[in-house]
ZADO-1210 file (C-alpha; in nm, 4 decimals, padded with zeros to 6 digits):
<atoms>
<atom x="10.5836" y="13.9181" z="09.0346" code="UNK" pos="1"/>
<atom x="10.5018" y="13.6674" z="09.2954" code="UNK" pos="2"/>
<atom x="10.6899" y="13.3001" z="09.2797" code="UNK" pos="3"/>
<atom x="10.4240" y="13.0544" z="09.1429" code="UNK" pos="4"/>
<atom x="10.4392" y="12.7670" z="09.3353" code="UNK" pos="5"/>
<atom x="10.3178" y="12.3988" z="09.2514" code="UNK" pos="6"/>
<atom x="10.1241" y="12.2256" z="09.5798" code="UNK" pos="7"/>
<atom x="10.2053" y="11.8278" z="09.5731" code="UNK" pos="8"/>
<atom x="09.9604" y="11.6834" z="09.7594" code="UNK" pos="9"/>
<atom x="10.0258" y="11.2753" z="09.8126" code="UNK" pos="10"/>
<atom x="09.9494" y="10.9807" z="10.0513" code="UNK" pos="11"/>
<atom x="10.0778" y="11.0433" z="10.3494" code="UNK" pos="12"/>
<atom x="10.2325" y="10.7726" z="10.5292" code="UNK" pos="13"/>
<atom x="10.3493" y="10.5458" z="10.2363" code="UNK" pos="14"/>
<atom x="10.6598" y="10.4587" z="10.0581" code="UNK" pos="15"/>
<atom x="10.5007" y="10.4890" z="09.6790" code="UNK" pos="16"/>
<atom x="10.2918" y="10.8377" z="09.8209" code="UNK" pos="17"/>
<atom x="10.6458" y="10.9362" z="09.8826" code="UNK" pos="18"/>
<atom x="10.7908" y="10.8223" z="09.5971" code="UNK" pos="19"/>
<atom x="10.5243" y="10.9940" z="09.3404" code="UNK" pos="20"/>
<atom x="10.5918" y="11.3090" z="09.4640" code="UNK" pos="21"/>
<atom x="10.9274" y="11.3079" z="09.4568" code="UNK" pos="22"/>
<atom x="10.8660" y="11.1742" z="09.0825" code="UNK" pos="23"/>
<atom x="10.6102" y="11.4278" z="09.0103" code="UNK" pos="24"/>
<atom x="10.8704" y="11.7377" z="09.1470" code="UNK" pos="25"/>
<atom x="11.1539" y="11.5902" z="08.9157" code="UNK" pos="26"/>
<atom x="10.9353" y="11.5613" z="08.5964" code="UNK" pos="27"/>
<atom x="10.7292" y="11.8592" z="08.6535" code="UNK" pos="28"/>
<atom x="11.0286" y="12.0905" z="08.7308" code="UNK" pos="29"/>
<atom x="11.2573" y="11.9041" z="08.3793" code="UNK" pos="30"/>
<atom x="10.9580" y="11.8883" z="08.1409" code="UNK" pos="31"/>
<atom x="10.6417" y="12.0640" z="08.2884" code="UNK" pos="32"/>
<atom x="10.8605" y="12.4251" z="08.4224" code="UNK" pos="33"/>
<atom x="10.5762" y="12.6208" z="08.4781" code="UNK" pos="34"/>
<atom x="10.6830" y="12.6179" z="08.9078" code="UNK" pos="35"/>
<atom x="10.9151" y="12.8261" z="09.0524" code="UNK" pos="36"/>
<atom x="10.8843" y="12.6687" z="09.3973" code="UNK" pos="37"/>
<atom x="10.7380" y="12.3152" z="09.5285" code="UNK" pos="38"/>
<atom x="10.5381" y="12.2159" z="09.8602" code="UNK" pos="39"/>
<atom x="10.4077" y="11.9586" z="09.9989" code="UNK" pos="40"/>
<atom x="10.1285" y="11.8184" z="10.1951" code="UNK" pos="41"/>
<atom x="10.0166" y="11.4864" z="10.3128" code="UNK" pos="42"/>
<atom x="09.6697" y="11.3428" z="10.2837" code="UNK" pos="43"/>
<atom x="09.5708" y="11.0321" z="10.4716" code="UNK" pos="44"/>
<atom x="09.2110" y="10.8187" z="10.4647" code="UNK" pos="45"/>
<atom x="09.0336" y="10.8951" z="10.7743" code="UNK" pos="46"/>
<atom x="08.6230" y="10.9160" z="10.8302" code="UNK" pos="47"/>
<atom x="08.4334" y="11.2108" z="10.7008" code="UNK" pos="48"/>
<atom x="08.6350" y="11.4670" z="10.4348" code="UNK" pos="49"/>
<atom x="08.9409" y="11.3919" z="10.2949" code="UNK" pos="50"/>
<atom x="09.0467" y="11.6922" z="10.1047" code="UNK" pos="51"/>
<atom x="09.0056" y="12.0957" z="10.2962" code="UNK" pos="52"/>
<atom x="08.9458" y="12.2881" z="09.9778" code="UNK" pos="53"/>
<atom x="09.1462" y="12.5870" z="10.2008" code="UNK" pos="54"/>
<atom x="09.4527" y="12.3481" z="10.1441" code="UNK" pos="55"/>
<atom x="09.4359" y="12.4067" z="09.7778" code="UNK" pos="56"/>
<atom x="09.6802" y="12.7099" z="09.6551" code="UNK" pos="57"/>
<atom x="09.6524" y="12.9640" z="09.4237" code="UNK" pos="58"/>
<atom x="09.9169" y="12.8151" z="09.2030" code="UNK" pos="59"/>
<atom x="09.8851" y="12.4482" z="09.0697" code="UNK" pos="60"/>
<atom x="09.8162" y="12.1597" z="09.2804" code="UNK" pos="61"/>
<atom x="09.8720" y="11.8122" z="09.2255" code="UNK" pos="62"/>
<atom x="09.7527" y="11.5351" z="09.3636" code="UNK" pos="63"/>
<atom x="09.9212" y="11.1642" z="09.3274" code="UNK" pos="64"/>
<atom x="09.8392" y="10.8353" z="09.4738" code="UNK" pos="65"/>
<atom x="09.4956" y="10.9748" z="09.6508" code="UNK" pos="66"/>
<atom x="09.1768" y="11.0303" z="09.5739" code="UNK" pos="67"/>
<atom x="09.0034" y="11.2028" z="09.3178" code="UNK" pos="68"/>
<atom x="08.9282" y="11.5719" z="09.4195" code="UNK" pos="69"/>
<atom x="08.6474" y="11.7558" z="09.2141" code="UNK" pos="70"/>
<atom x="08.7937" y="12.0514" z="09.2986" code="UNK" pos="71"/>
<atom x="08.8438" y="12.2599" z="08.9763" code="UNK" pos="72"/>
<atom x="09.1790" y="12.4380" z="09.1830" code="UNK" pos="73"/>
<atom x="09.3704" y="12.0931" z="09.1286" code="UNK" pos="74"/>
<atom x="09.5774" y="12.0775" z="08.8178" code="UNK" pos="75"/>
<atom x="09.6846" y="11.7561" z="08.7980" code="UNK" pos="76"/>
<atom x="09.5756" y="11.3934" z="08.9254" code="UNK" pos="77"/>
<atom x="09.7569" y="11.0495" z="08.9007" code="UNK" pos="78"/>
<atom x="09.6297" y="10.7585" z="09.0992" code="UNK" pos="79"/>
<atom x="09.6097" y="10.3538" z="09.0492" code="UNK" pos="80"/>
<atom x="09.3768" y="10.2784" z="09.3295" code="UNK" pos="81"/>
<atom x="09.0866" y="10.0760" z="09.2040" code="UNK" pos="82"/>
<atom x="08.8480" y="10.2651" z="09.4602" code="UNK" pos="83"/>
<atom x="08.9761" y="10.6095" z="09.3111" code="UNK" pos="84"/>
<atom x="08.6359" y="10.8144" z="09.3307" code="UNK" pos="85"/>
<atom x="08.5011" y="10.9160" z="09.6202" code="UNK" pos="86"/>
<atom x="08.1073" y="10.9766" z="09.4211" code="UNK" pos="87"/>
<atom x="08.0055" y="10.8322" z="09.1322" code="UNK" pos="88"/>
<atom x="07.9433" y="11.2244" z="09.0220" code="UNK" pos="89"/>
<atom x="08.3475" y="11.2472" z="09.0714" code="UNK" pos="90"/>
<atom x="08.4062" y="10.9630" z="08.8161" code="UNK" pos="91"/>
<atom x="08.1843" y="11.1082" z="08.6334" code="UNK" pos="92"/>
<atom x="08.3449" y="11.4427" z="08.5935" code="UNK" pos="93"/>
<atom x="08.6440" y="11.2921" z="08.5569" code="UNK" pos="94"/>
<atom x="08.5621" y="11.0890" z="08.2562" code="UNK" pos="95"/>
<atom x="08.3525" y="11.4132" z="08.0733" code="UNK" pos="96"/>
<atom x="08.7522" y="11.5451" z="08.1250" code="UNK" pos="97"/>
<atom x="08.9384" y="11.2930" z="07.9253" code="UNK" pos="98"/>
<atom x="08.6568" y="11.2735" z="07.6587" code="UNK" pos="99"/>
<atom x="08.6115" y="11.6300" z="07.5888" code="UNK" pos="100"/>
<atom x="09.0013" y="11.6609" z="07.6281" code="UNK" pos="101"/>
<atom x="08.9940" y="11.9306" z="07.8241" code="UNK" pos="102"/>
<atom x="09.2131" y="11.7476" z="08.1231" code="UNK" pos="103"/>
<atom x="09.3492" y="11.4220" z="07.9009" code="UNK" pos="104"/>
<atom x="09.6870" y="11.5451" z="07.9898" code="UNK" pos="105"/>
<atom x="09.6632" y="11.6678" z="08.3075" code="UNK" pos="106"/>
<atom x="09.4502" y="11.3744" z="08.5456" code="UNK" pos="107"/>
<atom x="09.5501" y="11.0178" z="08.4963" code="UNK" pos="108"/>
<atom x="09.4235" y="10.6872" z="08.6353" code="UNK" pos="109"/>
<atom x="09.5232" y="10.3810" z="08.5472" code="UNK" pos="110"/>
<atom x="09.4161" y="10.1202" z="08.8150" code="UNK" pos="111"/>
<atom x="09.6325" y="09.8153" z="08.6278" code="UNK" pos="112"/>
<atom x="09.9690" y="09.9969" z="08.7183" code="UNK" pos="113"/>
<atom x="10.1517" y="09.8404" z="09.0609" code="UNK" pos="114"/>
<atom x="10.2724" y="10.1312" z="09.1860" code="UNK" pos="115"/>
<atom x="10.1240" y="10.4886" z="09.1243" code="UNK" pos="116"/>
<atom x="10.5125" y="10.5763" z="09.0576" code="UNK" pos="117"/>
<atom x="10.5502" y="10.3780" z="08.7966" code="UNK" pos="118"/>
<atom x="10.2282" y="10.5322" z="08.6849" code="UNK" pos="119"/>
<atom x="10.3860" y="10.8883" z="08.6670" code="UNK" pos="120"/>
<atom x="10.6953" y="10.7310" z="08.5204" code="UNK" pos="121"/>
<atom x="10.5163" y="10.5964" z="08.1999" code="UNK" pos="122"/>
<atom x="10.3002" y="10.8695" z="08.1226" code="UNK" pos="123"/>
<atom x="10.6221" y="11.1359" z="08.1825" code="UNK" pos="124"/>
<atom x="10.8190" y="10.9324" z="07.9534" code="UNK" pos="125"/>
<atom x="10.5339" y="10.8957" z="07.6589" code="UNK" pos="126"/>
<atom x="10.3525" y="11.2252" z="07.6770" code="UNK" pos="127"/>
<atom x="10.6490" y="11.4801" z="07.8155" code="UNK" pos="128"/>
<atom x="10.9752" y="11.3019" z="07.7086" code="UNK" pos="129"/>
<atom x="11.0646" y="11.2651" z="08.0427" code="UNK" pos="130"/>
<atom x="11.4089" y="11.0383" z="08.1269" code="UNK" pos="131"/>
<atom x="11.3679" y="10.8201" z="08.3639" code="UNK" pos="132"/>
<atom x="11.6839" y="10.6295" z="08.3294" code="UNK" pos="133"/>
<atom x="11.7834" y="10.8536" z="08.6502" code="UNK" pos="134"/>
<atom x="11.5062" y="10.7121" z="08.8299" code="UNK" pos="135"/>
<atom x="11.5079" y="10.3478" z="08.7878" code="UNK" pos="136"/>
<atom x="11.5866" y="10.2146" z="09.1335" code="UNK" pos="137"/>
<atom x="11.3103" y="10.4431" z="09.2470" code="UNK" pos="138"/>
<atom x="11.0145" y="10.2762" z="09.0036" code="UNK" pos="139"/>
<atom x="11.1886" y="09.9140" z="09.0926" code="UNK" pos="140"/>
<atom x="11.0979" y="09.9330" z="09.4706" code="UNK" pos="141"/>
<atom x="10.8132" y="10.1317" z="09.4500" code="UNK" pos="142"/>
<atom x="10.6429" y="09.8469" z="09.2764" code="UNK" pos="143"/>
<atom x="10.7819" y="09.5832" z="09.5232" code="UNK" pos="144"/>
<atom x="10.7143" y="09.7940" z="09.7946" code="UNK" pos="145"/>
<atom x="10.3330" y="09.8631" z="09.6396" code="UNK" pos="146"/>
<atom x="10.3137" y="09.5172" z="09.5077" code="UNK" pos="147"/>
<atom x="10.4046" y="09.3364" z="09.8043" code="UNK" pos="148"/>
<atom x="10.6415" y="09.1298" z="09.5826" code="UNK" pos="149"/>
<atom x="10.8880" y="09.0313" z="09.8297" code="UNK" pos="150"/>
<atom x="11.0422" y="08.7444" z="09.7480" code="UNK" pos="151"/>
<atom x="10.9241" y="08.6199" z="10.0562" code="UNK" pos="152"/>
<atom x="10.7409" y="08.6908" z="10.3861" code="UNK" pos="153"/>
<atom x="11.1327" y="08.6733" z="10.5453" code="UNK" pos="154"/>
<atom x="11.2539" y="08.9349" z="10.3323" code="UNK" pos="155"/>
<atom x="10.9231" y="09.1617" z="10.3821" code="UNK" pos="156"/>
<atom x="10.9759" y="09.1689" z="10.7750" code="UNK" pos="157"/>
<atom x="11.3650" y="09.1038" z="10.8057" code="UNK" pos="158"/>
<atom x="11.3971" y="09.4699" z="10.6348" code="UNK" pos="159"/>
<atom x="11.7535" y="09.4072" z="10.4939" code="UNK" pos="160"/>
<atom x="11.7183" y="09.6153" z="10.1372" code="UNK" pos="161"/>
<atom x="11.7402" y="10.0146" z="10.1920" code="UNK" pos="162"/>
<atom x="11.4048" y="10.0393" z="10.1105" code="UNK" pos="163"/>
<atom x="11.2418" y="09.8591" z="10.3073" code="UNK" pos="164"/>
<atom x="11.4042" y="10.0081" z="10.6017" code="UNK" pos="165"/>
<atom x="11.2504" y="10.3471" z="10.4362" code="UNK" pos="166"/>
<atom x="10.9006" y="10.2234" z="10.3999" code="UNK" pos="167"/>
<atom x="10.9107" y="10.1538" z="10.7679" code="UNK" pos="168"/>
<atom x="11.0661" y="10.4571" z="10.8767" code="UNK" pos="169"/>
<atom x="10.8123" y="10.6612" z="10.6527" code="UNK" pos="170"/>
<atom x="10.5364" y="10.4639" z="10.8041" code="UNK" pos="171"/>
<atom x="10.5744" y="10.4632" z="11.1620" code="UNK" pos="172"/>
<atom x="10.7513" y="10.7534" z="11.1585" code="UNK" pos="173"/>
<atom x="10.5551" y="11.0070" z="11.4378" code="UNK" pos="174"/>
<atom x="10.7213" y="11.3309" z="11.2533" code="UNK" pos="175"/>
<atom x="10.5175" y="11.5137" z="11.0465" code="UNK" pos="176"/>
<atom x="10.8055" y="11.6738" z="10.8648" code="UNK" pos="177"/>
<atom x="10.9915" y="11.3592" z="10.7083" code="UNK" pos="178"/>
<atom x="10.8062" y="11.2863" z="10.4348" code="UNK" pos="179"/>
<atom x="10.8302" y="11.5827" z="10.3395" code="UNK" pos="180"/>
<atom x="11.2139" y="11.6632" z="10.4071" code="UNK" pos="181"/>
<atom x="11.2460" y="11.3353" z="10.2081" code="UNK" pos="182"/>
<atom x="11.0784" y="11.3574" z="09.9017" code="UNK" pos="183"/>
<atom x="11.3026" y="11.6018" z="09.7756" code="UNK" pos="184"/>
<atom x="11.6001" y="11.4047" z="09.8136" code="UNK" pos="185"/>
<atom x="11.4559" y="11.0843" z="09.6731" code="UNK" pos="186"/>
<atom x="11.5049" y="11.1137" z="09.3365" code="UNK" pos="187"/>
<atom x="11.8563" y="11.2820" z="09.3675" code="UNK" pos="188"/>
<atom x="12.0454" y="11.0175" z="09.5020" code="UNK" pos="189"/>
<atom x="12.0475" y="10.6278" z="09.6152" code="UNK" pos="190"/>
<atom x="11.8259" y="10.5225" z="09.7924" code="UNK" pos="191"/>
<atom x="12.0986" y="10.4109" z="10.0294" code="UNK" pos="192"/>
<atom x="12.2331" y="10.7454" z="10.0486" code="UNK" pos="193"/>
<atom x="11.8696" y="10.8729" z="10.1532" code="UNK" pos="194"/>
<atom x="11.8731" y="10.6257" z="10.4372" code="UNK" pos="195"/>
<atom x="12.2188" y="10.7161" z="10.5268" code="UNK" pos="196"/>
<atom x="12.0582" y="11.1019" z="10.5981" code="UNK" pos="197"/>
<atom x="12.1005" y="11.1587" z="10.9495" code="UNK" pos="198"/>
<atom x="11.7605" y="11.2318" z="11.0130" code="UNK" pos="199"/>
<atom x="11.6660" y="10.8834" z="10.8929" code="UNK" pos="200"/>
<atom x="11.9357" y="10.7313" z="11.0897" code="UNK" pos="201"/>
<atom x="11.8404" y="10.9072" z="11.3913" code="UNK" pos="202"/>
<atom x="11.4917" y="10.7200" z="11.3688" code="UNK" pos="203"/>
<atom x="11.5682" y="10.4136" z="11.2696" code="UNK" pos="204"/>
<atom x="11.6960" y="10.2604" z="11.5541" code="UNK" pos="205"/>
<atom x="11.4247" y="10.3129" z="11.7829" code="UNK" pos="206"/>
<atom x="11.1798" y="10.2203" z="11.4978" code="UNK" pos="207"/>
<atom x="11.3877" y="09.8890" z="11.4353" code="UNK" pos="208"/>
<atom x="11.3042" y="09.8104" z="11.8355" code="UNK" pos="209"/>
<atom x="10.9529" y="09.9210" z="11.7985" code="UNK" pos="210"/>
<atom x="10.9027" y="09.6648" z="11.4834" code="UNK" pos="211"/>
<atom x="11.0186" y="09.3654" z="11.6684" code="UNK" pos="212"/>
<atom x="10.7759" y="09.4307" z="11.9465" code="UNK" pos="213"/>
<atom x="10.4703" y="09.4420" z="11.7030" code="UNK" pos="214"/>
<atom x="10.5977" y="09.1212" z="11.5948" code="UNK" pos="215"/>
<atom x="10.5784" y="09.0139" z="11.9709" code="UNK" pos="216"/>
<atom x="10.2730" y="09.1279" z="11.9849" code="UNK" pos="217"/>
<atom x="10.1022" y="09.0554" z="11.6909" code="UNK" pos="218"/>
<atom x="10.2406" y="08.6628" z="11.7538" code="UNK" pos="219"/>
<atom x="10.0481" y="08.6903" z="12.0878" code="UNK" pos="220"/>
<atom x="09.7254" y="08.8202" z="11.9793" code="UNK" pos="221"/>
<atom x="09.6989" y="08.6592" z="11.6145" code="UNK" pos="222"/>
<atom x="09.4744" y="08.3196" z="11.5773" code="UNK" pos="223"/>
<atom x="09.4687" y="08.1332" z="11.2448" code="UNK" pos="224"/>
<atom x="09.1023" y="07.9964" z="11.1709" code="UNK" pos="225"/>
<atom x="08.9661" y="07.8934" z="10.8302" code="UNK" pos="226"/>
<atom x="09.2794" y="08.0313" z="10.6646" code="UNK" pos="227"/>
<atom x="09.1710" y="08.3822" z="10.8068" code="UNK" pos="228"/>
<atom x="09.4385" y="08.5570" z="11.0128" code="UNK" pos="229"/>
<atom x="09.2783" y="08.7633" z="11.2934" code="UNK" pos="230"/>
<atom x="09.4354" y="08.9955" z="11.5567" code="UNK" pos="231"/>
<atom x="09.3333" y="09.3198" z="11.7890" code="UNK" pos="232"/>
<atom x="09.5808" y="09.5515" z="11.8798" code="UNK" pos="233"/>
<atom x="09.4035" y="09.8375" z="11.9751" code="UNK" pos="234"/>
<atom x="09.4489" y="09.8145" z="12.3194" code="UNK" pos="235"/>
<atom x="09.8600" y="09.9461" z="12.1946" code="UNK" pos="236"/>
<atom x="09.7960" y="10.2415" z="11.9585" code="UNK" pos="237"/>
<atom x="10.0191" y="10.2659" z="11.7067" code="UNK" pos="238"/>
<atom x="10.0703" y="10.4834" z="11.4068" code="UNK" pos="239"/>
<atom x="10.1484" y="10.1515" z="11.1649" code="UNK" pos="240"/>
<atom x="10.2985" y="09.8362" z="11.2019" code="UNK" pos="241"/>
<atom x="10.4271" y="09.5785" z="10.9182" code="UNK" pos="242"/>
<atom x="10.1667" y="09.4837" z="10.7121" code="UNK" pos="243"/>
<atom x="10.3081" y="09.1332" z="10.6306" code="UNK" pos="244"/>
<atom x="10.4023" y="09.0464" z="11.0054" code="UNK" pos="245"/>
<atom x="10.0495" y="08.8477" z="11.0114" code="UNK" pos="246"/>
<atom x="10.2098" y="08.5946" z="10.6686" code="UNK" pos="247"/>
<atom x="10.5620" y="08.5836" z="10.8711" code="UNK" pos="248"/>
<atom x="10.4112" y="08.4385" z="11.1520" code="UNK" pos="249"/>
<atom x="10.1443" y="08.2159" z="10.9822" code="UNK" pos="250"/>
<atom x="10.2676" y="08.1643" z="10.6514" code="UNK" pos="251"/>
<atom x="09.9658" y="07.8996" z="10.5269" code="UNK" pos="252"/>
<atom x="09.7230" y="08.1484" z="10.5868" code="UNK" pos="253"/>
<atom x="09.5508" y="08.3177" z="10.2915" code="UNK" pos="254"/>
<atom x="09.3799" y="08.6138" z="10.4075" code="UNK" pos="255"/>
<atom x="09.4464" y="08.8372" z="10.7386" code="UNK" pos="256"/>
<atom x="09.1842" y="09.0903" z="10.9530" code="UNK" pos="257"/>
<atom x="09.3687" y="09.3338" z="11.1756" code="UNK" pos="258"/>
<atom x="09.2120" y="09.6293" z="11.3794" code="UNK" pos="259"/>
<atom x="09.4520" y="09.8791" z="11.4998" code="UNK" pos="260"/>
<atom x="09.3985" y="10.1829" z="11.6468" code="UNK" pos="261"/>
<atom x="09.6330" y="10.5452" z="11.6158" code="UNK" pos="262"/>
<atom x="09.6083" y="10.9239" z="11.7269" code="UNK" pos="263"/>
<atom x="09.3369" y="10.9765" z="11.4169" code="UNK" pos="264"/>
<atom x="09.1543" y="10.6541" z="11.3329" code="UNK" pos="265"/>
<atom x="09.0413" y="10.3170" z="11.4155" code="UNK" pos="266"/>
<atom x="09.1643" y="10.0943" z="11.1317" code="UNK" pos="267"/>
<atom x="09.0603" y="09.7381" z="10.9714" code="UNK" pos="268"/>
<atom x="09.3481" y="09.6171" z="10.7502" code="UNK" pos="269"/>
<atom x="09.2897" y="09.3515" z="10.5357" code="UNK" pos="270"/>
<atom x="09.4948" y="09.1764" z="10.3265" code="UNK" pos="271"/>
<atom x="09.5627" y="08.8840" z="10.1187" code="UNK" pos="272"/>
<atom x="09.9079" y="08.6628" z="10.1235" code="UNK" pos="273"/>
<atom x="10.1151" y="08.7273" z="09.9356" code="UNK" pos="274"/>
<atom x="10.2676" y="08.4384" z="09.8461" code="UNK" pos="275"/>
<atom x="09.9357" y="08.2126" z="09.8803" code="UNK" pos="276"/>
<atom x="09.9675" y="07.8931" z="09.6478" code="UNK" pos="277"/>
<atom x="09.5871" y="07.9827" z="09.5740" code="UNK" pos="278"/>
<atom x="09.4807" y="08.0865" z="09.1920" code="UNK" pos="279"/>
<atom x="09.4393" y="08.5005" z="09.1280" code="UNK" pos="280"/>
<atom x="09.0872" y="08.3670" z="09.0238" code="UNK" pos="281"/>
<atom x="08.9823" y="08.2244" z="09.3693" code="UNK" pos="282"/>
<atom x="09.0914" y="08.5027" z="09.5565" code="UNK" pos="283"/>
<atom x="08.8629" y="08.7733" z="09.7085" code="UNK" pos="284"/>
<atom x="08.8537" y="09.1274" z="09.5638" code="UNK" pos="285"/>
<atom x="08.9232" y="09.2899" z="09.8848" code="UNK" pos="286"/>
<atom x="08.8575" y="09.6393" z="09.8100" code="UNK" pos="287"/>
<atom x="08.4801" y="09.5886" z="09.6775" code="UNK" pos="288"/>
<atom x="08.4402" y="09.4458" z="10.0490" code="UNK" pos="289"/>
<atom x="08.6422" y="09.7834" z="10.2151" code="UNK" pos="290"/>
<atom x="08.4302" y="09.9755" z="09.9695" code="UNK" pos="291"/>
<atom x="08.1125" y="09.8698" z="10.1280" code="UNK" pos="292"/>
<atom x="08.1837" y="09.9954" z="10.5182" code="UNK" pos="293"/>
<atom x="08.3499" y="10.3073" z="10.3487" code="UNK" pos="294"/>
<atom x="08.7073" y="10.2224" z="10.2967" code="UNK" pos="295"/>
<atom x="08.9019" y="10.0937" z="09.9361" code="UNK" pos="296"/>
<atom x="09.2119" y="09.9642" z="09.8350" code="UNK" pos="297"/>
<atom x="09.3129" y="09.7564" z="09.5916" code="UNK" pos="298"/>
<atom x="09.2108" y="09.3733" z="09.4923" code="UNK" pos="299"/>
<atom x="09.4254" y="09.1624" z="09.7209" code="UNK" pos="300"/>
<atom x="09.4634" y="09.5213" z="10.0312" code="UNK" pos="301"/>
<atom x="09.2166" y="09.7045" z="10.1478" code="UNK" pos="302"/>
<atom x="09.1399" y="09.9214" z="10.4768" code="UNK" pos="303"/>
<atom x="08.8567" y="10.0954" z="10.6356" code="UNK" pos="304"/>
<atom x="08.9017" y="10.3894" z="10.8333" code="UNK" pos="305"/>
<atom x="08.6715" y="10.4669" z="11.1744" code="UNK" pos="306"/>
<atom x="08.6563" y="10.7769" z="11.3829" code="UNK" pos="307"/>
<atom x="08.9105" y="10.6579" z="11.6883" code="UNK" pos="308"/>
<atom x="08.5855" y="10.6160" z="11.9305" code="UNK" pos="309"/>
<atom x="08.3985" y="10.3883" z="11.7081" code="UNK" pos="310"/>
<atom x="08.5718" y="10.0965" z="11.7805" code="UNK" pos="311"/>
<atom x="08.2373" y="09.8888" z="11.8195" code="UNK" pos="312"/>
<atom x="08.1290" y="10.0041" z="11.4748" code="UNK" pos="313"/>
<atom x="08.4835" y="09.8404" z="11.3326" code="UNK" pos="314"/>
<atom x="08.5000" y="09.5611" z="11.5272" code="UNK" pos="315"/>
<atom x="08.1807" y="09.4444" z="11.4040" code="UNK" pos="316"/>
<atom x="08.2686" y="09.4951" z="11.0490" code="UNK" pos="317"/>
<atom x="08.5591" y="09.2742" z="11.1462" code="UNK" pos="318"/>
<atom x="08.3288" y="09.0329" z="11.2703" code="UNK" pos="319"/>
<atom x="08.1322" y="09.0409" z="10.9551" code="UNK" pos="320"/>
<atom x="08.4191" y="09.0097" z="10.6812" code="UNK" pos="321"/>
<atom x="08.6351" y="08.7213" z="10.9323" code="UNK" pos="322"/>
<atom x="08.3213" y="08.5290" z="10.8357" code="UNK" pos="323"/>
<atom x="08.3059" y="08.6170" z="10.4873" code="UNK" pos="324"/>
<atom x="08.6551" y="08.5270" z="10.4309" code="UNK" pos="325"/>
<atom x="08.6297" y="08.2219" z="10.6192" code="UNK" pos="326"/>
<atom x="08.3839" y="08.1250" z="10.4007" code="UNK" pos="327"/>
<atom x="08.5479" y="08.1984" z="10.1219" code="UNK" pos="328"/>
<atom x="08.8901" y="08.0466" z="10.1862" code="UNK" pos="329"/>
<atom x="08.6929" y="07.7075" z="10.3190" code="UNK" pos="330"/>
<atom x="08.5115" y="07.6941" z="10.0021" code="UNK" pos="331"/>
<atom x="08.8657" y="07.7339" z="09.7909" code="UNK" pos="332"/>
<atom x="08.9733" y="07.4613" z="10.0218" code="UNK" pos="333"/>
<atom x="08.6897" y="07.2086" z="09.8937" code="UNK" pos="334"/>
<atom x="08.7607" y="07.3099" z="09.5342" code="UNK" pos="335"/>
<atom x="09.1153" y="07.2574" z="09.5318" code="UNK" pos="336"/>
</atoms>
């Protein structure tokens, strides 16, 4: 009898994509047991299709922290993304699931949680008596990490916890194979011990060097105006930088507009500050504007993805939300 395996697909790229896998494998394998083997593969938002239906195994597959796939080969779904559905006919399938009940216990979304780790964490523990005791460090700094709560912009881009060092390391890192060599790991030990693998250690030195230049960088090419941060680094592709570099260097601004560019995509990151004195209510939902040029995210991050030769097409939808933000933020500024 063949082995049945179960396929983890997760975001790629991403310290809580990471994490829910390696949550997933642990409760899955204690509570779930129906796997004899586990694989993984990573999924990242790009222009055009995001899921290869040839990807999907025979066995189960499981998708966390990603997209909804209508696919009826995946098994399981947890995500927390507010833009979760790709189609309105996806959320629409997916609700006929949980009120017929036919997939109530197998694809959850819960767009309220922090971190989609914490997300597996709770329903493991409710539904499936899962322990997470073990796993407590894990759910901690996936929500910072997620949550951007850093106690400060200092802390975010000084790196000194463990996992911060492994966020950066997992995104920057240009091998395709360390995510998946470490979610296996992560939820067996420390997350010290993790970065204390070799094969972390033997990246994190150059990676180290490679953050301080963005900083260089992005402190040369960033302007403040309106309380909108704006900078263009896609001159210097790179496969990620640190998001909160933009608040380090300005820290009065409230919202920040970056266009980067890597091997796959040209991307628009925008974001909100974190630690912005400004009221939750007067703040712009960030992901209803990335939902309109095709991207998503969450209320206070978003992104938009562009094939990597339609720079003009993203730099003018930088143009167009700079303005809307600056519009925004000056009208806060009247009001407050």
């Amino acid at each position: 009898m063949d082995d049945l395996d179960c396929k983890i697909f997760y975001h790629d790229k991403c310290f809580d994509g990471a994490c829910s896998a390696s949550l997933f494998t642990r409760f899955h394998r204690e509570r779930v047991k129906t796997a004899d083997s586990y694989s993984y593969h990573g999924l990242v938002h790009r222009a055009g299709a995001l899921f290869d239906e040839a990807e999907f195994t025979s066995g189960e597959n499981a998708i966390v922290d990603f997209k909804y796939s209508a696919s009826p080969k995946v098994t399981w779904w947890f995500d927390h993304h507010q833009s979760a559905f790709l189609t309105p006919e996806d959320q629409k399938q997916f609700e006929a699931g949980q009120a017929d009940g036919s997939e109530r216990m197998r694809k959850f979304f819960n767009p309220n949680y922090i971190s989609c780790t914490s997300l597996i964490a709770d329903i493991a523990q409710v539904n499936f008596g899962f322990d997470t005791a073990p796993v407590l460090e894990l759910i901690k700094w996936a929500d910072i990490v997620d949550g951007a709560r850093y106690e400060s912009a200092k802390a975010a881009v000084e790196m000194a916890e463990p996992a911060m060092k492994l966020t950066m390391v997992i995104e920057s890192s240009s091998d395709n194979t360390l995510v998946q060599r470490l979610i296996p790991i992560l939820t067996e030990m420390s997350l010290q011990r993790v970065l204390d693998q070799g094969f972390v250690q033997e990246l994190l030195g150059p990676l180290m060097d490679r953050h301080w230049a963005a900083l260089e960088l992005i402190k040369q090419r960033s302007t403040v105006d309106q309380g909108v941060i704006t900078f263009d680094i896609t001159d210097q592709p790179t496969e990620g930088y640190n998001k909160f570099i933009p608040y380090y260097l300005h820290p009065d601004a409230t919202y920040n507009v970056g266009l980067s560019k890597s091997s796959f995509r040209t991307k628009v990151s925008v974001g909100t500050n974190p630690w912005t004195k400004l009221m939750p209510s007067d703040l712009v939902n960030l992901a209803a504007i990335c939902e309109r040029y095709g991207g998503g995210g969450h209320a206070r991050v978003g992104a938009i993805s562009f094939p990597p030769d339609r720079e003009d097409e993203a730099r003018k939808a930088v143009g167009e939300i700079v303005a809307e933000l600056r519009a925004a933020s000056s009208g806060d500024r009247k009001n407050s």
